[in-house]
N, C-alpha and C positions, 0 to 999 in steps of 0.2 A: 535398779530401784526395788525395793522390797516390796512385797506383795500388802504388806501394812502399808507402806506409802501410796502406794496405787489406788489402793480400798478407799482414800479422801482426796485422791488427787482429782480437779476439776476442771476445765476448761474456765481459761479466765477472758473476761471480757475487758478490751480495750478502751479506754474512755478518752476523749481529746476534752486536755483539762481549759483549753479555751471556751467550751461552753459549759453552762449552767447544767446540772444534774436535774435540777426540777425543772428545765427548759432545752430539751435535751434538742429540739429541732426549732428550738428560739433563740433570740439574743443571746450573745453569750454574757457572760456572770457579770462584766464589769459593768455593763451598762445599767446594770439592778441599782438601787438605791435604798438601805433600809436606815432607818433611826427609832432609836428607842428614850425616851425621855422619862424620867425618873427624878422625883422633887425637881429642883432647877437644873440639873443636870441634863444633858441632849448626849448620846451617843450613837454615832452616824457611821455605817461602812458603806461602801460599795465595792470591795475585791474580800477574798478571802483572806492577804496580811491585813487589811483593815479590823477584820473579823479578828483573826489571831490575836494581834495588837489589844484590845479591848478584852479577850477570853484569859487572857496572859494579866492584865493590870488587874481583870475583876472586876466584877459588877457589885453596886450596892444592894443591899438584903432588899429594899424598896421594888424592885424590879421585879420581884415575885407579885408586889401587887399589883404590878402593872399587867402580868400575865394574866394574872386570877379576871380580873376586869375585862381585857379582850378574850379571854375565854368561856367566860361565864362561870366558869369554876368558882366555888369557895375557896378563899384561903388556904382552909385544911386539906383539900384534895390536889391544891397545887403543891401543896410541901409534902404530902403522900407522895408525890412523885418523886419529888427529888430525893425523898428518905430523909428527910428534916422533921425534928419535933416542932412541936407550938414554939417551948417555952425555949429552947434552942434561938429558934426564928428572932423570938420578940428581944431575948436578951440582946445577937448579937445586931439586929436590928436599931437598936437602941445605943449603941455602943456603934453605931456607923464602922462597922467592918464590913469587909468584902467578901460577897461569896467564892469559893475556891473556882478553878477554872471550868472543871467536871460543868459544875451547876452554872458558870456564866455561858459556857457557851451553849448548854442545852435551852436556855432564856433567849440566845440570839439566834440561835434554829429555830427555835417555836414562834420569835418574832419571826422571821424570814416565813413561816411557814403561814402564818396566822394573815401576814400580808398576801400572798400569793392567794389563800382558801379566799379571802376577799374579794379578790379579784376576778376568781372563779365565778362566785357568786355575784359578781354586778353590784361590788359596795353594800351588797343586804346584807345586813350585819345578822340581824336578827334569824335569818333562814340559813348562814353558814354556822352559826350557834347551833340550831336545833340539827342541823348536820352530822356536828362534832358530835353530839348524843345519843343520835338512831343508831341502831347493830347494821353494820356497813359488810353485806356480802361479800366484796372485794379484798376486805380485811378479814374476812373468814368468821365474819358471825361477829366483833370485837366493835365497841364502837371508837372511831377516832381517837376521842381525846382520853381513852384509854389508855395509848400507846404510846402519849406523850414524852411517858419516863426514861425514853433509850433514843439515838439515836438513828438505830434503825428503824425503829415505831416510824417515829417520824417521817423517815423517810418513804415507808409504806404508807403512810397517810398523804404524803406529796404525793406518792405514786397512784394512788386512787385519783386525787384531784386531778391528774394530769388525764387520766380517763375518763373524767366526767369532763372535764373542759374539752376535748376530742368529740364528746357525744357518746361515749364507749359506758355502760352501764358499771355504776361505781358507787 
């Protein structure tokens, strides 16, 4: 191996994909249950092909207001995430086309995510809002729903909640 290979090579961590990553010493994933409802529309997983399934077909543009809503976020800072303009939005919004996968599935993490912070929080909807907003030492000074725009964010923000649900300072 090259001394270049070695300088990024890292010990990897083994994950048993039976259980849930944000439930890492809980049920495992299948037994989760999320839905997302959008005009009359109801979209429902409980496994990850479920999940795929649905990231794969697309979500309707409408589903960003359903984020903006459980988040407390404006509109425009939820399409700041995804890198969407306004007039973008509202045309293809209008035109009932389907967001690309990138953006459906980061709507069905944030749902996953937005359900779980709930949870955390004992159904106060209003106190895991002002949550998502304070600068979170845990996140390194950032606040939550800051970090909503990636993947990984995200999942540092799971990973915070899962040390506040512990009792662990988050």
């Amino acid at each position: 191996m090259s001394d270049e290979r070695k300088k990024y090579k890292t010990k990897t961590k083994v994950l048993n994909p039976k259980k849930s990553i944000d439930r890492a010493n809980s049920k495992p994933y299948e037994s989760n249950s999320w839905s997302l409802e959008v005009a009359e529309e109801r979209f429902s997983w409980s496994t990850r092909m479920d999940r795929l399934s649905i990231i794969r077909a697309g979500l309707p543009y409408g589903s960003i207001e359903v984020i903006s809503s459980r988040t407390n976020l404006p509109i425009k800072q939820v399409l700041s995430l995804l890198g969407l303009a306004q007039t973008t939005y509202n045309k293809r919004k209008k035109e009932q086309e389907l967001l690309p996968s990138r953006d459906s599935e980061l709507v069905l993490v944030l749902t996953e995510l937005l359900d779980f912070g709930l949870e955390v929080f004992n159904q106060e909807k209003e106190k895991f809002q002002l949550w998502q907003k304070k600068p979170n030492t845990s996140l390194g000074g950032a606040t939550p729903n800051s970090l909503f725009d990636s993947l990984t964010g995200i999942q540092e923000v799971r990973n915070s909640l899962n040390r506040l649900e512990y009792g662990n300072l988050a």
